[in-house]
C-alpha positions as a Markdown table, in Angstrom:
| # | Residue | x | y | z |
|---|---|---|---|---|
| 1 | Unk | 167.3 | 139.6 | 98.3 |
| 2 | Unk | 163.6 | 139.0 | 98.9 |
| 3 | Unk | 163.7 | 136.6 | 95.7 |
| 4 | Unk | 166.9 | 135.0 | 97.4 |
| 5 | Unk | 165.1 | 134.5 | 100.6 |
| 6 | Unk | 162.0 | 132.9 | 99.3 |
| 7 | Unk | 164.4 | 130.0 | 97.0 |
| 8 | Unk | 165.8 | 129.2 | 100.3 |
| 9 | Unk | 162.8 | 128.8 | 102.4 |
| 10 | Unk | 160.9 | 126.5 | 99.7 |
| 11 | Unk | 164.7 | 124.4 | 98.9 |
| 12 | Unk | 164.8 | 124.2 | 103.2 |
| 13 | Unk | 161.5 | 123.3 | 103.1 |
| 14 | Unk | 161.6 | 121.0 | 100.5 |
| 15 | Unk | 164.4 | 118.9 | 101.2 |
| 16 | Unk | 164.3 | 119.1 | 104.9 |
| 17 | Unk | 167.5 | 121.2 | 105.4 |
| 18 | Unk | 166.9 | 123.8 | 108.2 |
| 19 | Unk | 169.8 | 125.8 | 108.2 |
| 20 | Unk | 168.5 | 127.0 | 104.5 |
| 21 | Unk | 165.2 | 128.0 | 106.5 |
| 22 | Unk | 167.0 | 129.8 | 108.7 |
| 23 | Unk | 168.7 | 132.1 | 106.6 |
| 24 | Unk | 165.8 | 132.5 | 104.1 |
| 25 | Unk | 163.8 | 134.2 | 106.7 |
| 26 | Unk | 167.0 | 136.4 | 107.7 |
| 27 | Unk | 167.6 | 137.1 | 104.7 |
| 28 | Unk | 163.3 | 137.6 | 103.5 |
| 29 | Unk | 163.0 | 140.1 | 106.2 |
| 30 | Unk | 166.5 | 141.9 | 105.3 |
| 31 | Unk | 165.4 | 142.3 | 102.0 |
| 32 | Unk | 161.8 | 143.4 | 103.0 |
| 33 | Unk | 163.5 | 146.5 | 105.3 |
| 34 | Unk | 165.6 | 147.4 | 102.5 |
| 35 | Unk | 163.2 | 147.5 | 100.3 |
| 36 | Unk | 160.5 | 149.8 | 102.9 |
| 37 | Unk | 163.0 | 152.1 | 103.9 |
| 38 | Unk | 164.2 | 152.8 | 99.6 |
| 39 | Unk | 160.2 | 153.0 | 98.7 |
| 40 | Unk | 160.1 | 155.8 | 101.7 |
| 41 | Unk | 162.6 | 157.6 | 99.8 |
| 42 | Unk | 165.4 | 157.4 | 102.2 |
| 43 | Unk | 169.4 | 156.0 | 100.5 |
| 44 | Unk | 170.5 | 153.1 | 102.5 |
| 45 | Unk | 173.8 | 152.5 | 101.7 |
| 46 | Unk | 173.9 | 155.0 | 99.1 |
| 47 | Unk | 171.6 | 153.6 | 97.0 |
| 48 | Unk | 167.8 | 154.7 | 96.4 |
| 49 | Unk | 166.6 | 151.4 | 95.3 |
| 50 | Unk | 167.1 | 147.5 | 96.4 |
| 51 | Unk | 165.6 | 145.4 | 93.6 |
């Protein structure tokens, strides 16, 4: 998700579209949570791991 989220900020912010901005920071700082509450140890979703 974090790799996701960083395409769609540089293609928003290459080509002007900011709707693909938008989401690529929703979906950057989704992805950043995930992975900070898996590294603590704790199962989100039932998984361990987000990667």
């Amino acid at each position: 998700m974090i790799i996701l989220g960083i395409i769609l900020l540089i293609v928003g912010f290459v080509f002007g579209i900011s709707i693909l901005w938008t989401i690529g920071i929703v979906v950057l700082v989704i992805g950043l949570i995930l992975m900070l509450l898996g590294s603590t140890g704790r199962a989100v979703g039932g998984r361990r791991h987000y990667y």
